[in-house]
C-alpha positions in Angstrom: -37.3 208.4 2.3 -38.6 205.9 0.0 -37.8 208.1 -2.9 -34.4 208.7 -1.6 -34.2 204.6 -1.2 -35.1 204.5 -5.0 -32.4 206.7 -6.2 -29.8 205.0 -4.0 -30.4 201.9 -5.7 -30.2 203.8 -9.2 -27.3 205.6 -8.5 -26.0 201.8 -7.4 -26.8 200.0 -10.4 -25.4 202.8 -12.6 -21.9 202.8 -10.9 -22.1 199.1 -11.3 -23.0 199.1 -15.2 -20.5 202.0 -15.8 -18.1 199.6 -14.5 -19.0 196.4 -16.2 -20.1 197.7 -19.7 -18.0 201.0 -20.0 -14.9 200.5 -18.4 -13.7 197.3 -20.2 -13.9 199.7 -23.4 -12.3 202.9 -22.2 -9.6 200.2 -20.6 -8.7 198.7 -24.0 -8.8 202.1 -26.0 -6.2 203.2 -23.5 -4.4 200.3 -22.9 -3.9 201.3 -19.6 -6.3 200.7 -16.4 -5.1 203.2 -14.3 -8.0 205.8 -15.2 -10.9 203.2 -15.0 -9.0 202.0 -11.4 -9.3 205.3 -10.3 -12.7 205.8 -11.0 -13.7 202.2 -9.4 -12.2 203.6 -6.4 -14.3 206.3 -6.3 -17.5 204.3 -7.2 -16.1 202.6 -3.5 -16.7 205.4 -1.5 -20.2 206.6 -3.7 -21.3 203.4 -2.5 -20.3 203.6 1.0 -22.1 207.0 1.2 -25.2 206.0 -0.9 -25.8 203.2 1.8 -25.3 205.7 4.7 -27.4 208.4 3.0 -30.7 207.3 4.2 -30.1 207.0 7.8 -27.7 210.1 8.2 -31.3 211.8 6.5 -33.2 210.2 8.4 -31.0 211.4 11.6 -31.6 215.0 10.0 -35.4 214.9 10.0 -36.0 213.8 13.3 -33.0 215.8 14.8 -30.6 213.0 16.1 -28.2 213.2 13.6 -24.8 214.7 15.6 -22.9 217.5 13.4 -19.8 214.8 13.0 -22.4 212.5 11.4 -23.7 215.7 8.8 -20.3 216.6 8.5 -18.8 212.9 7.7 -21.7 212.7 5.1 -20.9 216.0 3.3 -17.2 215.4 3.1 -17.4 211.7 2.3 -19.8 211.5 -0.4 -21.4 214.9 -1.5 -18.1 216.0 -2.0 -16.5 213.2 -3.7 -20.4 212.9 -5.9 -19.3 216.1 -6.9 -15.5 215.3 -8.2 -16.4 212.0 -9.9 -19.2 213.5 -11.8 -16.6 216.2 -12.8 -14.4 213.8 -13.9 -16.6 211.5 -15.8 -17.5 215.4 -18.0 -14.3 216.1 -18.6 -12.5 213.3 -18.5 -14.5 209.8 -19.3 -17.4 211.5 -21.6 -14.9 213.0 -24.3 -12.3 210.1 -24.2 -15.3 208.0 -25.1 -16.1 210.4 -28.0 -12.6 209.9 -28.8 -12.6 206.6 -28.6 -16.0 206.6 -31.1 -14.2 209.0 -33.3 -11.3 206.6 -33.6 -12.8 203.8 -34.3 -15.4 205.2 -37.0 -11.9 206.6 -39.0 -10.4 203.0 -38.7 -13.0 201.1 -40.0 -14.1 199.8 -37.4 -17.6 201.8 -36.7 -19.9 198.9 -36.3 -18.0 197.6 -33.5 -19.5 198.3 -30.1 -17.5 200.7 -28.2 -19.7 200.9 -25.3 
């Protein structure tokens, strides 16, 4: 479970960096936060599951954890892992090539964009 304990806290930083060093940028190429907002909100409930992970596992191993709790888990986070990583591929990782793309043609392509 240390391992697990590990990623958690990687998976934890990362939301946290994607939302103060990548956002900002994909928030002013679009001059509109309601994409990035969305996202945040879903970084709320990867959170809220990342912290629960360990014990709802840990309730699995030694065969306390109740089929609500597995259940709760699955739907709660696995799932919605599964949707924002979706969305970050075919959403958030091409807009950000657009936004490169953009701002290479303008003249602007020693500007940081992330």
């Amino acid at each position: 479970l240390e391992q697990l304990r590990r990623y958690r806290d990687l998976v934890l930083t990362t939301l946290q960096r994607e939302e103060d060093e990548l956002y900002p940028s994909v928030d002013e190429f679009l001059s509109d936060g309601r994409f990035t907002k969305e996202l945040k909100y879903e970084h709320q409930g990867l959170r809220a599951g990342m912290l629960t992970l360990p014990s709802v596992l840990e309730g699995c191993l030694a065969g306390t954890a109740t089929r609500r709790q597995i259940e709760k888990q699955e739907l709660d986070f696995l799932h919605l892992f599964e949707h924002h990583i979706e969305r970050e591929e075919k959403g958030l990782y091409p807009l950000l090539s657009l936004a490169c793309l953009t701002q290479k043609s303008s003249g602007q392509g020693d500007q940081k964009v992330v």
